[in-house]
C-alpha positions in Angstrom: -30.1 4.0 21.9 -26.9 6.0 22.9 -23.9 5.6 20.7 -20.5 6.3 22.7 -17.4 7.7 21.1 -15.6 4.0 21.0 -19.3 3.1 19.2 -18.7 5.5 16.6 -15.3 4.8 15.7 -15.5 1.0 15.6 -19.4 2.0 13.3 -16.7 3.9 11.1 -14.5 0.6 11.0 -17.2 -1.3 8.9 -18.4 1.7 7.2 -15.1 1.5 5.6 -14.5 -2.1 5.4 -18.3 -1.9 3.3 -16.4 1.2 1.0 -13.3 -0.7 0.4 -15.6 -3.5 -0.8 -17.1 -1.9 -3.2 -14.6 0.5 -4.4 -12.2 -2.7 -5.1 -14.7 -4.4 -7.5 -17.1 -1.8 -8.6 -15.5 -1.0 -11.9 -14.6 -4.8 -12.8 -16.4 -7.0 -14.7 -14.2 -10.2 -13.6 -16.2 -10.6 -10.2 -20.3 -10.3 -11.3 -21.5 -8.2 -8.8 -19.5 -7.9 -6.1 -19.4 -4.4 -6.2 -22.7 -3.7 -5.0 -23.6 -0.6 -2.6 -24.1 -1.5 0.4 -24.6 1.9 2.2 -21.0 2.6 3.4 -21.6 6.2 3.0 -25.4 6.1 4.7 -23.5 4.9 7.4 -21.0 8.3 7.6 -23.9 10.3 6.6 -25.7 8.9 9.8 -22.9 8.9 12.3 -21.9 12.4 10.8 -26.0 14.0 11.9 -26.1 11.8 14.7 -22.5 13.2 16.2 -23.5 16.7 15.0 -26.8 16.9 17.0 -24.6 15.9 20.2 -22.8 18.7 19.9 -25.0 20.4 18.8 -27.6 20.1 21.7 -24.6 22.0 24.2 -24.7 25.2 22.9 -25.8 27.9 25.1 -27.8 31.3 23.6 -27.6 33.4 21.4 -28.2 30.8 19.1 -27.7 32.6 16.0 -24.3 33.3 17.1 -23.2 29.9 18.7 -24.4 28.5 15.6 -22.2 30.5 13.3 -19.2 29.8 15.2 -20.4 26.1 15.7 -20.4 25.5 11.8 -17.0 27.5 11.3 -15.5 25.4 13.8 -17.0 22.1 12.0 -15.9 23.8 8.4 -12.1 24.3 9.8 -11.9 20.5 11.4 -12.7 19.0 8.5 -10.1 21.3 6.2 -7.5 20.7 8.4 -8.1 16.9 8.3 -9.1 16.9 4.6 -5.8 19.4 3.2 -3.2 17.5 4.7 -4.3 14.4 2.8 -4.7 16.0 -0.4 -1.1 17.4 -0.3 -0.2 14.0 0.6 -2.3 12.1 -2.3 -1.4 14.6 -4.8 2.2 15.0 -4.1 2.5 10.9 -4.7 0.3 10.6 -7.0 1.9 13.1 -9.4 5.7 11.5 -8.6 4.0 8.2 -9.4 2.6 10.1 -12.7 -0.9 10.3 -12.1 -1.2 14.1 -13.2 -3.6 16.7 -12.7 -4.5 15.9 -16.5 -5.0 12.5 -15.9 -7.2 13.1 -12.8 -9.4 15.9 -14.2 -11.9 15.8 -17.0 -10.0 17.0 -20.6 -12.9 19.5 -21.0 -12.4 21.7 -17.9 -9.4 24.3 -16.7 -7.0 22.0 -14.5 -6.4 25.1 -12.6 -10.3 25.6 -11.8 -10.7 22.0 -11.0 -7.4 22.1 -8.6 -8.7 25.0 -6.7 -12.4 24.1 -6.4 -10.8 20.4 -5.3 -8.6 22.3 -2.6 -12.1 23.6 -1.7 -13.5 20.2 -1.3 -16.1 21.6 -4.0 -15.1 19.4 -6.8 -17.8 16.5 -6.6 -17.4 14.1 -9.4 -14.7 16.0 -11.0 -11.9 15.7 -8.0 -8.5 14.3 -8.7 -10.0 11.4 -6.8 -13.9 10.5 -7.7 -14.2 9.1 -4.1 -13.7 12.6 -3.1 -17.1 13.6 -4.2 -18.4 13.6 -1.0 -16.5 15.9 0.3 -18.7 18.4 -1.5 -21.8 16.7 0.1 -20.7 16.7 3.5 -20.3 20.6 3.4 -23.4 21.0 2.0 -25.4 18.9 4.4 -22.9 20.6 7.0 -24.8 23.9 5.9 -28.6 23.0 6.0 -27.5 21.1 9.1 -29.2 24.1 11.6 -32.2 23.8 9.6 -32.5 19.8 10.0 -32.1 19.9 13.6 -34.9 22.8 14.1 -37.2 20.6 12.3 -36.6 17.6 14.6 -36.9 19.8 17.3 -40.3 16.6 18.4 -41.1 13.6 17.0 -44.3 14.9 15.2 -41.9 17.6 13.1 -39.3 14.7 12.9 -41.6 12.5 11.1 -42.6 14.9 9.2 -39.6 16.1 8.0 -38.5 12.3 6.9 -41.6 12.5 4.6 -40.4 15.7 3.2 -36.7 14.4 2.5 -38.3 11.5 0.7 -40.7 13.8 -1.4 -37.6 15.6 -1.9 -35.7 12.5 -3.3 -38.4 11.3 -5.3 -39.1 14.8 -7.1 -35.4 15.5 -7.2 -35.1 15.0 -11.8 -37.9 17.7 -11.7 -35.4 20.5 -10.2 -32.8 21.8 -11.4 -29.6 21.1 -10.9 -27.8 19.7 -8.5 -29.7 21.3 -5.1 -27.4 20.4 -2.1 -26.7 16.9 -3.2 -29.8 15.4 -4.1 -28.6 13.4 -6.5 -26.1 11.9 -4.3 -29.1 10.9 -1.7 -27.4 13.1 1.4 -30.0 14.1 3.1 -32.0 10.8 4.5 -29.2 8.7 6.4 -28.0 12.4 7.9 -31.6 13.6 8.8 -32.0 10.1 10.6 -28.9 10.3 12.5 -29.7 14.1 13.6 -33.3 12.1 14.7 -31.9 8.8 16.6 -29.6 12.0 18.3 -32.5 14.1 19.1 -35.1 11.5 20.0 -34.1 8.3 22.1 -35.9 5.3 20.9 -35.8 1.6 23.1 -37.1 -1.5 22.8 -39.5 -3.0 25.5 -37.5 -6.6 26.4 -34.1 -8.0 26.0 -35.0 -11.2 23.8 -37.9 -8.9 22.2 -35.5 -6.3 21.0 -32.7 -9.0 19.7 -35.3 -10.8 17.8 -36.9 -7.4 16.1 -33.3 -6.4 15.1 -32.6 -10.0 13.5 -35.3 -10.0 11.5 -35.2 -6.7 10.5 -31.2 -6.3 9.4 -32.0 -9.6 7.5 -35.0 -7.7 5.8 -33.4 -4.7 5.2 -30.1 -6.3 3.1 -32.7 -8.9 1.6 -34.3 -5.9 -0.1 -31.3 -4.1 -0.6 -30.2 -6.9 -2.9 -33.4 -7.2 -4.2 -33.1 -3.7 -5.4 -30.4 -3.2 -6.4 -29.6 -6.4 -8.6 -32.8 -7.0 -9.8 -36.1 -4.5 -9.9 -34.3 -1.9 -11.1 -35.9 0.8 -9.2 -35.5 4.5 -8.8 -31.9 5.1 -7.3 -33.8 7.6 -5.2 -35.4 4.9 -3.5 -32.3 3.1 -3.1 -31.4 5.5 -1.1 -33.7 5.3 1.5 -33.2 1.2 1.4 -29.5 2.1 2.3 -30.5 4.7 4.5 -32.3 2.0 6.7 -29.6 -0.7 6.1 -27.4 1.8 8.1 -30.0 2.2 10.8 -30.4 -1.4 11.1 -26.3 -1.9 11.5 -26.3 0.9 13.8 -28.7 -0.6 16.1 -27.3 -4.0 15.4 -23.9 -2.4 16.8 -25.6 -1.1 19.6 -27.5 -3.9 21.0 -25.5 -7.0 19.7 -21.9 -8.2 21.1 -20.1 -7.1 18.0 -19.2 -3.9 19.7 -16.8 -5.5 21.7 -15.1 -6.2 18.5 -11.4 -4.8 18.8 -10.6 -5.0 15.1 -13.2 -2.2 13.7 -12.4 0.8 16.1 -8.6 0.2 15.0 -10.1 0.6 11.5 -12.4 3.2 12.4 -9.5 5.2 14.1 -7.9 5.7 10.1 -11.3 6.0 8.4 -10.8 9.4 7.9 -7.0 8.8 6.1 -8.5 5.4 4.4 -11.2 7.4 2.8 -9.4 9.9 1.6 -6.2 7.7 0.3 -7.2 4.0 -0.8 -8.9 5.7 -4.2 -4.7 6.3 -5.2 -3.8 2.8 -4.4 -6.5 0.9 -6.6 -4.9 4.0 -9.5 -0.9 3.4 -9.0 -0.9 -0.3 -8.4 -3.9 -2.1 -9.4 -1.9 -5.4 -10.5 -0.8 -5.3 -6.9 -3.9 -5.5 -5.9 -5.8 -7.6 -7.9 -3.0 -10.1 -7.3 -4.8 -12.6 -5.3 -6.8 -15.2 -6.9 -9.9 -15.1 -4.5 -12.3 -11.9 -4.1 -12.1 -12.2 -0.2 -8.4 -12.4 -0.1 -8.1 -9.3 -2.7 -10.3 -7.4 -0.4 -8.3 -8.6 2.9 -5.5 -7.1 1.1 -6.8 -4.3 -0.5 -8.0 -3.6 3.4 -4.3 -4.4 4.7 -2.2 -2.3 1.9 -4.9 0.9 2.8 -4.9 0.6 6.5 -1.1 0.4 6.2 -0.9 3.8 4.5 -2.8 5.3 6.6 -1.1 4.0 9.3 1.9 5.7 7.6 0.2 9.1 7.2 -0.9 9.0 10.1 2.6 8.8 11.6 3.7 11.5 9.3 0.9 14.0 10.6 3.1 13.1 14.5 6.3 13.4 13.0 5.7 16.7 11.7 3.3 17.6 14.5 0.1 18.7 12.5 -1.8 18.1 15.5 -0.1 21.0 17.3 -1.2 22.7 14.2 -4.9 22.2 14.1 -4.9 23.0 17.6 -3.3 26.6 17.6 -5.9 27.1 14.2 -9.0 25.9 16.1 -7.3 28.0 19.5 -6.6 31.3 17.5 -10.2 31.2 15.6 -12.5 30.2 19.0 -10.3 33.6 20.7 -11.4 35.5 17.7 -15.2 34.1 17.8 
């Protein structure tokens, strides 16, 4: 399985579509459960290991070195995406008087909060709670060196999934919060740094097709199963969503949906969506929720979010930020 470029973007189309779905009714009681996970950030987590270990797998000796810079230049891509944003979401948000002391919790410094958010070290206590992984991503960004070396062959690989989960499942035992546990990072990005790394196929056209079928319809069987009724450890929820986003990966990969043209325009805002369409469901809810049917207030939800991005995105041109990152990235690989 080899995921290209126009793969990943249009992979990052439905991740979204799936977090915009959930976000919208999560925290309403008016639509039962609708707002269900369905593993929109296992599906980043994935793409993010999987894209990683491409890169990755191009640098030349000495590693210790290459890998420094590789992970400064990752660390600075993902600031200069992620700042420009957060002026943008907390510059409206604050005209449109959602405050700092609205957004963070009463019992902390604002000012501590604000900087550690500028960070993208805030977790649950960012001006936007969608935000919180931001501080996972950077952490799994860190250990990422680690996670490839043990996936180095498909004996270590395998083993190292059975460590993740032993991880997971011992994770209440330790304490605090060790490089996002709680937030279940590390299985959907150790699998994608292992579909990168190791090249799996399917013997047969009609064999394959069939074996995907029934497995996507397994894996969101027991997702649901899970999650609306057994009432299991969340920490084995993870891994169920972990595998639901292998199953839609390969689904992508083998299927005709990728010659979808509506999810890589999607995908191409992903970034902006996930960063912005937390505001939108704060400032105009009523707006939102104004359509009578749950598909139609997601449709719009989808619409009204794409659109601001859309917007921000034209602002980023107009003021040429690109030209910007650029001349950072330049300067810092000259000084590397």
């Amino acid at each position: 399985m080899e995921l290209s470029k126009q793969d990943t973007t249009a992979i990052k189309g439905i991740a979204i579509c799936l977090m915009l779905w959930h976000h919208v009714f999560q925290d309403t009681t008016n639509y039962g459960g609708l707002g269900v996970h369905l593993g929109a950030v296992d599906l980043f987590l994935l793409l993010s290991g999987y894209g990683l270990a491409k890169q990755y797998a191009n640098i030349d000796k000495p590693y210790l070195k290459n890998t420094a810079m590789f992970l400064v230049i990752r660390y600075l891509k993902f600031f200069l995406s992620y700042w420009f944003c957060f002026v943008v979401v907390v510059l409206v948000g604050n005209l449109a008087g959602y405050t700092f002391q609205d957004a963070y919790p009463a019992s902390l410094n604002v000012m501590k909060c604000f900087l550690f958010d500028i960070l993208g070290y805030s977790g649950w206590n960012s001006y936007l709670k969608t935000w919180w992984f931001n501080k996972m991503i950077l952490q799994l960004y860190f250990v990422f060196p680690l996670l490839y070396m043990i996936a180095r062959n498909k004996f270590t690989a395998i083993v190292g999934l059975l460590f993740v989960f032993f991880l997971h499942l011992n994770a209440m035992k330790m304490p605090g919060n060790v490089f996002s546990i709680v937030e279940g990072g590390f299985p959907a990005f150790y699998i994608g740094i292992v579909l990168a790394k190791h090249q799996f196929s399917f013997n047969g056209e009609k064999c394959r097709r069939w074996w995907l079928f029934v497995a996507s319809l397994l894996t969101v069987g027991l997702l649901y199963y899970v999650v609306l009724n057994c009432g299991l450890s969340v920490y084995v929820c993870i891994f169920v969503r972990a595998l639901l986003a292998v199953s839609i990966v390969v689904s992508f990969s083998l299927f005709p949906l990728k010659k979808n043209k509506v999810f890589p325009i999607i995908g191409k805002y992903s970034t902006i969506i996930y960063l912005t369409h937390a505001l939108w469901l704060k400032l105009m809810p009523s707006v939102i929720y104004a359509p009578r049917y749950p598909i139609l207030i997601f449709l719009w939800f989808l619409a009204l979010s794409l659109a601001g991005a859309v917007l921000i995105g034209y602002l980023q041109k107009l003021v040429r930020y690109d030209k910007l990152q650029g001349f950072v990235l330049g300067k810092v690989n000259r000084i590397l």
